[in-house]
C-alpha positions in Angstrom: 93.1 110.7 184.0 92.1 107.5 182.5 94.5 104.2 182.7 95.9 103.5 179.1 95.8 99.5 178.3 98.3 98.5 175.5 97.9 94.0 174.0 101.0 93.9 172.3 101.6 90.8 170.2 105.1 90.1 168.2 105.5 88.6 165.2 106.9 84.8 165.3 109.4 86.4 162.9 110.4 88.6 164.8 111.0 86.6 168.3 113.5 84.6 166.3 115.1 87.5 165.7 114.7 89.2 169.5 116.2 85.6 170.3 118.7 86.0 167.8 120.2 89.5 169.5 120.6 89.4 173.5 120.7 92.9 173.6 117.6 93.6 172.2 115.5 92.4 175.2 117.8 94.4 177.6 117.2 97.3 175.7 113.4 97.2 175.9 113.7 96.8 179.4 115.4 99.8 180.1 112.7 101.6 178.8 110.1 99.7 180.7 112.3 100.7 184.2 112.5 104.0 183.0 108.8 104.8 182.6 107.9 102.7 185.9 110.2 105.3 187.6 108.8 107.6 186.1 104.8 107.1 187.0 103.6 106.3 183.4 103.7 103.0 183.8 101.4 101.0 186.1 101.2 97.4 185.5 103.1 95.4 182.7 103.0 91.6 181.8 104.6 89.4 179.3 103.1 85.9 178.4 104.7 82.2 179.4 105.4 82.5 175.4 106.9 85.9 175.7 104.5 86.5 172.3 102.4 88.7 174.1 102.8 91.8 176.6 100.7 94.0 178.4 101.1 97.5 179.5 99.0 99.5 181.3 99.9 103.7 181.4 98.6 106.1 183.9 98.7 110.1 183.8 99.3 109.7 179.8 97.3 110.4 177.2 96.7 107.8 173.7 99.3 110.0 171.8 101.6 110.0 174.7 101.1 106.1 174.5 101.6 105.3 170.6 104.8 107.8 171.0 106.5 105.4 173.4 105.5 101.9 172.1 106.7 103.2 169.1 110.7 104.1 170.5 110.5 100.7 171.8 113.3 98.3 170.5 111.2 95.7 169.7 108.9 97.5 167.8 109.8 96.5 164.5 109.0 93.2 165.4 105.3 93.9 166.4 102.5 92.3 164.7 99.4 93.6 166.2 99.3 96.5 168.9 95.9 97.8 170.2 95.2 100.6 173.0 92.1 101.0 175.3 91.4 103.7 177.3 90.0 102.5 180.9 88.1 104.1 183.1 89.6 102.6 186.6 86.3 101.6 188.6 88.3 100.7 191.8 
């Protein structure tokens, strides 16, 4: 199955208001330790800014993928979210 890549970048809004609640970034990162135990999730980065992240899924499909960015905490305060499927060369 193909490697799912996910450019997530928040609002400037909205980190105020992540900033604004310290439980909000816990929150998301449970989620991102739950799906690493899981297998689904391969790779993820956040920017020196924290304005942008990057996540890469394996053994999920697009659906699969839009489904869980879309529980995520911080989603509400996401201004532009694109997916790419990959074809893993090596």
């Amino acid at each position: 199955m193909n490697n799912i890549l996910v450019l997530i970048t928040l609002s400037d809004e909205g980190i105020q208001q992540i900033k604004a609640n310290s439980e909000l970034p816990k929150k998301e990162m449970e989620f991102i330790h739950t799906w690493k135990k899981e297998g689904v999730l391969e790779n993820f980065f956040i920017s020196v800014s924290k304005k942008d992240a990057v996540l890469i899924f394996r053994n999920i499909d697009e659906l699969d993928a839009k489904e869980r960015i879309a529980i995520l905490p911080y989603y509400p305060f996401m201004q532009k979210t694109e997916y790419h499927i990959l074809d893993k060369q090596f």
